[in-house]
C-alpha positions in Angstrom: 53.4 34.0 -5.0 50.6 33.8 -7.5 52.1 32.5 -11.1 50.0 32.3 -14.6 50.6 28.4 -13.7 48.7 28.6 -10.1 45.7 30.3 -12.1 45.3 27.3 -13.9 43.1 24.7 -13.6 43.8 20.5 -14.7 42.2 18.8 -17.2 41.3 15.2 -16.9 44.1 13.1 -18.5 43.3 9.4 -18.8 46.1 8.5 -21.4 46.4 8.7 -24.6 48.8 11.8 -25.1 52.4 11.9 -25.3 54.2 12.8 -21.6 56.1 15.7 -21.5 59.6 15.7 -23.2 62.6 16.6 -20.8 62.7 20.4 -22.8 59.8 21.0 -22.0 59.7 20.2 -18.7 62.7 22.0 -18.1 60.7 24.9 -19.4 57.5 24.3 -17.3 59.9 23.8 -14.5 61.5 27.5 -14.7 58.2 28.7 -14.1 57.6 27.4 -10.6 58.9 29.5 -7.9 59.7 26.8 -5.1 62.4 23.8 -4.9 61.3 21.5 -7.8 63.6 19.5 -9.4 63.3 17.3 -12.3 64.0 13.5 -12.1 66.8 12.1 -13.7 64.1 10.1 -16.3 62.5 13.1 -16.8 59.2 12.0 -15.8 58.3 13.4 -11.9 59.0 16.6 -10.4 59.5 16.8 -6.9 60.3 19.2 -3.6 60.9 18.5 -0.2 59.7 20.8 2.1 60.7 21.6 5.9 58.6 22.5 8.9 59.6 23.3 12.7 57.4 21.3 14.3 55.1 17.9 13.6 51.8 20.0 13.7 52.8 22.6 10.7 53.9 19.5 8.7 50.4 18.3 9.1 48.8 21.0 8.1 50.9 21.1 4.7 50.1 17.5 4.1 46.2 18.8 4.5 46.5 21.8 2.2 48.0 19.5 -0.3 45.4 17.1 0.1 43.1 19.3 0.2 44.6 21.2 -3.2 45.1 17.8 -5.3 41.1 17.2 -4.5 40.1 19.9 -6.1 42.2 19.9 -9.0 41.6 15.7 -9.3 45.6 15.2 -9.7 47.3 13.6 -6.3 50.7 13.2 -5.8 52.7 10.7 -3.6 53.8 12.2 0.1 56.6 11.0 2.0 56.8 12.7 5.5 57.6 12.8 9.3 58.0 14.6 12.4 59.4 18.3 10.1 59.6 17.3 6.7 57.2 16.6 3.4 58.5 15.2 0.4 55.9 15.8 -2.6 56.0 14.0 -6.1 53.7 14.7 -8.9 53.9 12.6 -11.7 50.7 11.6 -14.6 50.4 8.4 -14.0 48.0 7.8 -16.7 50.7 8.3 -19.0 53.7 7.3 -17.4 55.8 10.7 -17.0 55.1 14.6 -16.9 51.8 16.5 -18.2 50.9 19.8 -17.7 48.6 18.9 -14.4 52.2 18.5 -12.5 53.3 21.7 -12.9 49.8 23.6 -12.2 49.5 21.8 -8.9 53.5 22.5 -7.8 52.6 25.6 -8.9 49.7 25.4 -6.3 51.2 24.5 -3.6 54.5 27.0 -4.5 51.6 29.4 -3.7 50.5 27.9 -0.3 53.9 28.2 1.0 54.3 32.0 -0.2 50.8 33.0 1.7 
């Protein structure tokens, strides 16, 4: 599913601006179509995602790779044998920016096509 988010593109954030406030992440958050949820701080989204088999989980760790590459923002991944656990969080400023949402938004859309 293509969303105004996945038609987005990040911006380089090296610090400097506020993080996110839990509002409007919660906002941001209603506009992503797959399991996100919001930490408990308020400052990472993340999803876990499930696959039959080792070789399709592979190939979703790949396309995130390849997705956080091009749009220069790169989560943590936690996975094994059918499962993929992805985090996005600005490091750079210690919680939520806009970036996190475009590339959940991202990869919502790899799992839809």
């Amino acid at each position: 599913m293509t969303t105004e988010l996945s038609q987005k593109t990040c911006k380089p954030c090296e610090g400097g601006v506020d993080a996110l406030d839990r509002a409007a992440a919660e906002r941001m958050l209603g506009e992503l179509a797959g399991n996100w949820t919001l930490a408990d701080d308020a400052k990472s989204i993340r999803a876990e995602f499930r696959f039959a088999e080792f070789y399709r989980t592979m190939a979703f760790i790949n396309a995130v790779a390849w997705v956080a590459n091009q749009q220069d923002h790169h989560p943590d991944i936690a996975f094994g044998y059918n499962y993929a656990n992805v985090t996005f969080m600005t490091h750079a400023i210690g919680g939520l920016s806009e970036n996190d949402f475009i590339c959940a938004a991202r990869i919502d859309a790899l799992m839809a096509g």
